[in-house]
C-alpha positions as CSV (number, residue, x, y, z in Angstrom):
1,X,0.3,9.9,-36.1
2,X,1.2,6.8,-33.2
3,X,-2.0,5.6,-31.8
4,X,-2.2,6.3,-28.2
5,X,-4.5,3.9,-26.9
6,X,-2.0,1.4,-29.0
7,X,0.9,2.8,-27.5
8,X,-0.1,2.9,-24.0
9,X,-1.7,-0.9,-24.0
10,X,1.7,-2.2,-25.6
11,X,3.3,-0.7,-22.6
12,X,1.0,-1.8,-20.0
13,X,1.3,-5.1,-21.7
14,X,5.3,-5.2,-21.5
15,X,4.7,-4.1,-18.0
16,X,2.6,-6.9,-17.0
17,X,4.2,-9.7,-19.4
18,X,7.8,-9.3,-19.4
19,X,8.5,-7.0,-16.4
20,X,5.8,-9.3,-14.4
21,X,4.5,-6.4,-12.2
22,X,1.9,-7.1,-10.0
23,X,-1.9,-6.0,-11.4
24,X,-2.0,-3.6,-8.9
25,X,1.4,-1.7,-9.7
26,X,-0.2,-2.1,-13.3
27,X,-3.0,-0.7,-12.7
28,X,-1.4,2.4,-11.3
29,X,0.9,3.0,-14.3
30,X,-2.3,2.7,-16.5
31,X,-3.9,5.9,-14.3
32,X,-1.4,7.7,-14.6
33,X,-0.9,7.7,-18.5
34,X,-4.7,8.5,-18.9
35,X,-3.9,11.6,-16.6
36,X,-1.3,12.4,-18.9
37,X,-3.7,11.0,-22.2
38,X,-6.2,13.7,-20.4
39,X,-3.5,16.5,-20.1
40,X,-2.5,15.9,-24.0
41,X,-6.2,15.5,-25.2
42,X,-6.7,19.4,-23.9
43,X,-4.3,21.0,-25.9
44,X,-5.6,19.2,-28.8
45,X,-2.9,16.8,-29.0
46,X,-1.8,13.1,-28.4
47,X,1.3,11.2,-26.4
48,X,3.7,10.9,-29.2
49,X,3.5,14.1,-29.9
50,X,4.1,15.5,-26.6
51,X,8.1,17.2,-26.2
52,X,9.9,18.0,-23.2
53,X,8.3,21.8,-22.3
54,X,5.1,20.0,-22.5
55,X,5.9,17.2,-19.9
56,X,7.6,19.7,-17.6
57,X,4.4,21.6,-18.3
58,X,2.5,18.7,-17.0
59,X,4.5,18.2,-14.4
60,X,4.7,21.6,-13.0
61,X,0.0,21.5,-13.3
62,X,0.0,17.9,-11.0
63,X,1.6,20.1,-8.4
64,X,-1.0,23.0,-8.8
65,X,-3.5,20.6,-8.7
66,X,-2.2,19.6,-5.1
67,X,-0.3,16.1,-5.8
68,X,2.3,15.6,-3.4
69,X,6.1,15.4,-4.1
70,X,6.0,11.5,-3.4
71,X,3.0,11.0,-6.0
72,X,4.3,13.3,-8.7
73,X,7.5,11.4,-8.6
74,X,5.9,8.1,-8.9
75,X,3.9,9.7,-11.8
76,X,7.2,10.9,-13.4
77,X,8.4,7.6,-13.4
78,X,5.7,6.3,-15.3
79,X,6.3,8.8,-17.7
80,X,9.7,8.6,-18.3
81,X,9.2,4.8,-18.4
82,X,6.4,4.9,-21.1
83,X,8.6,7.3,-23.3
84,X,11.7,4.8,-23.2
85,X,9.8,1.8,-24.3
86,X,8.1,3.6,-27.3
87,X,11.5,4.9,-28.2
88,X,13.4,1.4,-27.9
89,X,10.9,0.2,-29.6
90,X,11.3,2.9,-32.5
91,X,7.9,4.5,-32.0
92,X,9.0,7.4,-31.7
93,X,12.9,9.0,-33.2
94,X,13.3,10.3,-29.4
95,X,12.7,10.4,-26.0
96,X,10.8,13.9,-24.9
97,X,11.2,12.6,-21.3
98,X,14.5,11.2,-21.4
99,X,15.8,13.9,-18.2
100,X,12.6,14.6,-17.0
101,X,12.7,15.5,-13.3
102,X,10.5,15.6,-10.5
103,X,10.2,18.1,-7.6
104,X,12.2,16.9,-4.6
105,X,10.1,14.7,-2.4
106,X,11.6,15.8,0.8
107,X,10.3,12.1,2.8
108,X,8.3,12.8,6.3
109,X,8.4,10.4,9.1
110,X,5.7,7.5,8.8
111,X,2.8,7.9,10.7
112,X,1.6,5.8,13.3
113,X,-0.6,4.9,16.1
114,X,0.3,4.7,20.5
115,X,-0.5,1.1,21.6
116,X,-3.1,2.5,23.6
117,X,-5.0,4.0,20.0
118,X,-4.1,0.8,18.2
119,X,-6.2,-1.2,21.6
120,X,-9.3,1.3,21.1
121,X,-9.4,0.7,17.3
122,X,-9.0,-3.1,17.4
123,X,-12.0,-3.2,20.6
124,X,-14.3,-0.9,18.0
125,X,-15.9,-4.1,15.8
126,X,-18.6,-6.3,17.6
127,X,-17.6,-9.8,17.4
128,X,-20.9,-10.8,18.5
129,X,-22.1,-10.1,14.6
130,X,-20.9,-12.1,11.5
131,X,-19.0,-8.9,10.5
132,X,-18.1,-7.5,13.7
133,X,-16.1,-10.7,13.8
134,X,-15.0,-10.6,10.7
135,X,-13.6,-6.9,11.2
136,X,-11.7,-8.3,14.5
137,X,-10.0,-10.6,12.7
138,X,-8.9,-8.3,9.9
139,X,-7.5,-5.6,12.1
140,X,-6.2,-7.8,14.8
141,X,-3.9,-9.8,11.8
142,X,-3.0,-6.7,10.1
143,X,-1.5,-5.2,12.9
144,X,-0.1,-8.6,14.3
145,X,2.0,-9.0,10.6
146,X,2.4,-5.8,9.5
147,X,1.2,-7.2,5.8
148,X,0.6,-4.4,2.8
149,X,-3.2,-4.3,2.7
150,X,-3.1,-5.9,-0.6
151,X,-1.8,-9.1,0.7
152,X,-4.0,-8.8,3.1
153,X,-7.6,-9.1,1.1
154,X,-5.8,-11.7,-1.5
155,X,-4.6,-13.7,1.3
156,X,-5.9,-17.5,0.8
157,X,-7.1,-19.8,3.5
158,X,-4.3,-22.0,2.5
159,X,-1.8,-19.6,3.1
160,X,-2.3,-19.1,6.7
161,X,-1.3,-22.2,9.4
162,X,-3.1,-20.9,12.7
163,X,-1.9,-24.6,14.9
164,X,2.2,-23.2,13.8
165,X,1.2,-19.2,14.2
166,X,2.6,-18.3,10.8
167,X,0.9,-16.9,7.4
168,X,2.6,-16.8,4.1
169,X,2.1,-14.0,1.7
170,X,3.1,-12.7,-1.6
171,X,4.2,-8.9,-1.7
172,X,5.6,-6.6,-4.4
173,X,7.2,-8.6,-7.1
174,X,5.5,-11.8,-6.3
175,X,7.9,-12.6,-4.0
176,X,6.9,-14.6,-1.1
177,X,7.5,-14.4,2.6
178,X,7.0,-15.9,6.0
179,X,5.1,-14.2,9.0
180,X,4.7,-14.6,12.3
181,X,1.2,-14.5,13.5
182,X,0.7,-13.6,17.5
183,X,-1.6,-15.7,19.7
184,X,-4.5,-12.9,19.9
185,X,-4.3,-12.5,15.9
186,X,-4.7,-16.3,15.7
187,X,-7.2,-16.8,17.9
188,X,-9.7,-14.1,16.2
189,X,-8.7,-15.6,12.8
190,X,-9.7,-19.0,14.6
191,X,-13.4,-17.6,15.6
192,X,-13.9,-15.6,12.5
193,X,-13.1,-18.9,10.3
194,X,-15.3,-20.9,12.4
195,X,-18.3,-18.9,13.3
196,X,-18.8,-16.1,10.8
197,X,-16.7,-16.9,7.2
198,X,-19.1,-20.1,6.7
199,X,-22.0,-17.9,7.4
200,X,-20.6,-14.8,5.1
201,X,-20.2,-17.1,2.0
202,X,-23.5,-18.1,1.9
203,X,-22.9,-21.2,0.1
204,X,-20.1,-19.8,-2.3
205,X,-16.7,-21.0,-3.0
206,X,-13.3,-18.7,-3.2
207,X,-9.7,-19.4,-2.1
208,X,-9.9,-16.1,-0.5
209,X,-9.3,-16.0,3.3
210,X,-11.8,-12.8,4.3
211,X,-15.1,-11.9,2.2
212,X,-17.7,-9.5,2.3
213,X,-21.6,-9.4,3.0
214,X,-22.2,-10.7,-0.1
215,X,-19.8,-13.7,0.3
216,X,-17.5,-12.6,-2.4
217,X,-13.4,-11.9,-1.8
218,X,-13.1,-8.7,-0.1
219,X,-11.7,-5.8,-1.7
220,X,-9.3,-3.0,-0.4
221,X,-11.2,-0.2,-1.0
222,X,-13.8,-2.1,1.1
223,X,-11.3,-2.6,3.8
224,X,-10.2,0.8,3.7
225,X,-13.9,1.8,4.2
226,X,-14.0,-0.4,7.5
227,X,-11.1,1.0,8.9
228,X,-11.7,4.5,8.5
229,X,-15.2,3.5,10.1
230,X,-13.9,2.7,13.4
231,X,-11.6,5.2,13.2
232,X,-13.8,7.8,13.7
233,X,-15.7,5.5,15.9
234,X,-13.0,5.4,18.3
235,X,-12.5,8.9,18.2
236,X,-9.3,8.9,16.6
237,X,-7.8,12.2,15.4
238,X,-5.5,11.3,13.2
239,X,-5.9,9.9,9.5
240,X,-6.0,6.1,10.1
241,X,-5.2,3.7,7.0
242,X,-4.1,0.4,6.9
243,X,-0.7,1.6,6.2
244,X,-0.5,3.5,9.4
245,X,-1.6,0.2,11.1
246,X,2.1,-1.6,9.2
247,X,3.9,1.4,10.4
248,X,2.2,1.1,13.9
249,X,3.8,-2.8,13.9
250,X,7.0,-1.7,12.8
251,X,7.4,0.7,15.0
252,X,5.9,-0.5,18.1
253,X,8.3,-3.9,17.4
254,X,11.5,-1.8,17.5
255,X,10.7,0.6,20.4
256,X,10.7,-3.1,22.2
257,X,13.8,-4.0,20.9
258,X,13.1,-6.2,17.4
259,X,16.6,-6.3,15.1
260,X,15.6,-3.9,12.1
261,X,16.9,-6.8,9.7
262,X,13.9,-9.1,11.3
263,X,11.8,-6.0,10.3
264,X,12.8,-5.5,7.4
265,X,12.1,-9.5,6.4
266,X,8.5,-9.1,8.0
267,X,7.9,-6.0,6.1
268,X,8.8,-7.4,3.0
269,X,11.2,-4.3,2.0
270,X,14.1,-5.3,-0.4
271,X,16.2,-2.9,0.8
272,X,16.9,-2.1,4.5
273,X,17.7,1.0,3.9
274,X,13.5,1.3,3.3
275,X,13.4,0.1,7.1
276,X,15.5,2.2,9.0
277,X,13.1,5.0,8.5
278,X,11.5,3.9,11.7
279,X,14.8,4.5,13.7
280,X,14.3,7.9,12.8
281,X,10.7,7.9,14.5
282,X,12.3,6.4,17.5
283,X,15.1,9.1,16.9
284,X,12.4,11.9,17.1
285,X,10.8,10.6,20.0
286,X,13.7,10.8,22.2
287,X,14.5,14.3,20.9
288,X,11.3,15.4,22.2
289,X,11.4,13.5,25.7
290,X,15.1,14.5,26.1
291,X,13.9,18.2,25.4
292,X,10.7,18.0,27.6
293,X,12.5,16.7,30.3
294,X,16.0,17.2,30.7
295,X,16.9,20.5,32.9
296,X,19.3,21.7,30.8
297,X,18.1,21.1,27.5
């Protein structure tokens, strides 16, 4: 019998070697086979020797367990992705998950914050404290670019030039783009690099732009941690991520009349098609102002 743990770093390794995915995206792919690893090890058995029922099997249990549409197709692709290589590889005579399936992911409208909630959130963190700056400075440029919160904690100080108001970052495929940076977004970043970052490193050296307590690169858990913080702190219903904060931008820019294509471009999306979900948002809205107020609708 294939050794799984073999098989699954060979794959992993293709992933991250010749496909040249991003260690986060890697990462991800590498959960979901141990979920699958897991599913096989309970019925006594390994990945190779997994068929079709028992994929559609597994399938069919992520939903049960409560995984939405979105993240069982994601995990499906994974799947069906793994199989391939082991069977162009000749690992394996066939591919159990050659026309594997997922459950329709039927795709919601983003969610997003008012400008009035995103102005609470961003007045939550005291900037008269090292961190309280710091927290300013991270909210206030996330919602100024729109950035993916991973570019956001690996962003270097040398990637962002405050004097021209633009930051460059590297999104999904290591590509690279330019953003514009507002004057309030610059200004915090301006104070937090002068008064607190110095004082947060505590001596220590790194490329990266913000840290933590401990003076070491920040992490997006961590962030994620902060932001739900002052969430709730700002009495905000709604489930706040740093992802509703780059739907907030994108949506808030077209409502005032951005071109989608600039969007898109800030965004980093590859395909616009990704971006003109927000039109439907703006779409939605005027259904339900047009109903409220119209006196024949």
């Amino acid at each position: 019998m294939l050794s799984t743990h073999l098989l699954v770093d060979d794959y992993l390794n293709h992933l991250r070697v010749e496909r040249r995915l991003s260690p986060h995206t890697v990462e991800s792919y590498a959960r979901d086979l141990r979920m699958l690893a897991e599913y096989a090890a309970g019925r006594k058995r390994k990945l190779p020797s997994l068929d079709r029922h028992a994929l559609e099997a597994f399938v069919r249990e992520l939903m049960d367990r409560g995984f939405s549409p979105r993240s069982v197709a994601r995990v499906v692709a994974c799947v069906r992705g793994f199989y391939r290589f082991t069977t162009v590889e000749q690992r394996l005579p066939a591919n159990p998950a050659d026309d594997l399936r997922a459950p329709r992911a039927f795709p919601g409208l983003p969610k997003f914050l008012s400008v009035d909630e995103v102005d609470t959130l961003i007045l939550q963190p005291d900037p008269s404290t090292p961190l309280g700056l710091r927290d300013r400075a991270l909210i206030e440029l996330l919602y100024a670019t729109g950035m993916r919160v991973s570019e956001l904690v690996t962003l270097r100080s040398s990637d962002v030039n405050l004097p021209a108001g633009y930051l460059t970052c590297t999104g999904k495929g290591r590509k690279e783009r330019v953003v514009p940076i507002g004057d309030e977004a610059v200004a915090w970043v301006t104070r937090y690099q002068r008064e607190a970052r110095p004082g947060l490193l505590r001596g220590a050296s790194t490329p990266r732009l913000f840290v933590n307590a401990r003076g070491r690169p920040l992490s997006r858990i961590g962030f994620w941690k902060i932001l739900k913080g002052y969430a709730r702190k700002a009495g905000l219903r709604r489930d706040v991520s740093p992802h509703v904060l780059r739907h907030s931008f994108a949506t808030h820019l077209l409502e005032r009349g951005a071109d989608l294509r600039a969007i898109q471009m800030m965004l980093g999306h590859t395909d616009l098609s990704t971006t003109q979900i927000y039109t439907h948002v703006l779409e939605s809205r005027l259904r339900a102002l047009y109903d409220r107020f119209h006196p024949r609708a």
